[in-house]
N, C-alpha and C positions, 0 to 999 in steps of 0.2 A: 445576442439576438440573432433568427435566425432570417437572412435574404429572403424575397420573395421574387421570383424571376431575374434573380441578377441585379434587382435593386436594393439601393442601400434603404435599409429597415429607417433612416434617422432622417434622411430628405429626399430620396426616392430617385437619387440619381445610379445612372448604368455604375456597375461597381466594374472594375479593371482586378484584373488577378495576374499573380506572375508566381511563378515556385522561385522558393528561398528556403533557406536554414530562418528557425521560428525557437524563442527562446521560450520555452514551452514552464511559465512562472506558475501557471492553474496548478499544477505539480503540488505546489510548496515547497518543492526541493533546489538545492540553490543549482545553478550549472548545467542546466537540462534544454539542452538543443538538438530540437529535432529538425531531420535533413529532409532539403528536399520535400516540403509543405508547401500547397495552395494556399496563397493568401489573396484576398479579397478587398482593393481600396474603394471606398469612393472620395473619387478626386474632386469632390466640390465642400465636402466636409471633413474628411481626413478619417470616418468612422470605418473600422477594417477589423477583418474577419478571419483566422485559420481555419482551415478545412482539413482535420484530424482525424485520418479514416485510423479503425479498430479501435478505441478506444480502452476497452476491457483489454485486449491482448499487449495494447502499450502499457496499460497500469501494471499487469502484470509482470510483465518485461522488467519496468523500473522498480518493481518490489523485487523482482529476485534478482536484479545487478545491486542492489542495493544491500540486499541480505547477502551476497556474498562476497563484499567487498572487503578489504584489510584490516581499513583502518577502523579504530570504536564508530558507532555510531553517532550521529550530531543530535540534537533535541528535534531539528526538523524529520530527523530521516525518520528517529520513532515516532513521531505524529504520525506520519507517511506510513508506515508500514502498520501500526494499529488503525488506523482509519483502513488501510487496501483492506485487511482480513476482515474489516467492517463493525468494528466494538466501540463503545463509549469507552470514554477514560474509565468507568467505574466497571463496565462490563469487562476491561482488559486487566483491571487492576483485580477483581475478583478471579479472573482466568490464571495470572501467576502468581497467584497470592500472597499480591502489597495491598497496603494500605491507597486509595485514590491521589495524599497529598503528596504520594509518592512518586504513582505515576506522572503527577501534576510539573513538579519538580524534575523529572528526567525529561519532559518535555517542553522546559522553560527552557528560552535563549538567553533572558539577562540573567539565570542565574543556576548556568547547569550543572547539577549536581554528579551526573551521569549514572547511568544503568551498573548495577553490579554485572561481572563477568558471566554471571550462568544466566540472570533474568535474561540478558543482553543476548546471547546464545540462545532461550528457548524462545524467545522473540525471532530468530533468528530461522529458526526450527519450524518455528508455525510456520513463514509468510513462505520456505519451500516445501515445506509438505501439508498445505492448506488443506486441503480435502481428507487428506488423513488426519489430521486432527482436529477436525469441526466434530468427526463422529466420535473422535477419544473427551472422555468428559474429566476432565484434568482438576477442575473443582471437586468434584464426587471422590474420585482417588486421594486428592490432599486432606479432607474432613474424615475420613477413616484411618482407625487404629492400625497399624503394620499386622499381618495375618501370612498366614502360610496358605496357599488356596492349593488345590488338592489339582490336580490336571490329567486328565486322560487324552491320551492321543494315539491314533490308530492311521496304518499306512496307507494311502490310498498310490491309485497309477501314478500322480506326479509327485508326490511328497508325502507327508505328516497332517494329518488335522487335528485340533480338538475336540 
């Protein structure tokens, strides 16, 4: 809910703010504290508020610390990172082409089955080079025959084009 002059939205008392480390759960990802946050109390109802500036540049942030981390991914982290690129389960399960109760299952905590190595990897793949592959149509290329396509390419001042 959002303050309206500094008052708490839930009994309309002055809210009190103090910066703190904020364990930032909205996420879904477990272990996520952010430094150094405005937080917002009101000291008559205990109702309290972070004040999380960039929002879009944090989520991204935590998609790509998260896609580039060691260890396998957890069930949360791939909810996490197909929700950042912004896909339904079935729009992400037709994009690396499994079946939905697939995806359902690598995204389950009481019963994770986990991501095969390459799914896991081209998961990986999207959430750093997002904008390059919103325009690659990765469904289109998997529903075609293997082909030999014919290429011409001619030199310009900085390089090769097609």
């Amino acid at each position: 809910m959002k303050r309206v002059n500094n008052r708490c939205v839930q009994c309309g008392t002055e809210m009190k703010s103090s910066v703190e480390n904020y364990h930032y759960d909205e996420s879904g990802l477990d272990g996520v504290t952010l430094e150094n946050i405005t937080i917002h109390r009101c000291p008559s109802c205990g109702e309290s508020e972070a004040s999380i500036p960039r929002t879009a540049q944090l989520l991204r942030a935590l998609a790509e610390s998260t896609a580039k981390k060691k260890a396998r991914l957890t069930p949360k982290e791939i909810r996490f990172l197909r929700t950042f690129l912004g896909y339904s389960s079935a729009d992400f399960a037709r994009k690396v082409g499994v079946s939905l109760p697939t995806v359902s299952r690598w995204e389950r905590e009481d019963a994770p089955l986990g991501m095969k190595s390459t799914a896991e990897k081209l998961l990986r793949i999207m959430v750093l080079a997002d904008d390059a592959m919103r325009s690659y149509q990765l469904e289109e290329m998997a529903s075609e025959e293997p082909a030999s396509t014919p290429l011409r390419l001619h030199a310009t001042r900085v390089g090769w084009a097609a």
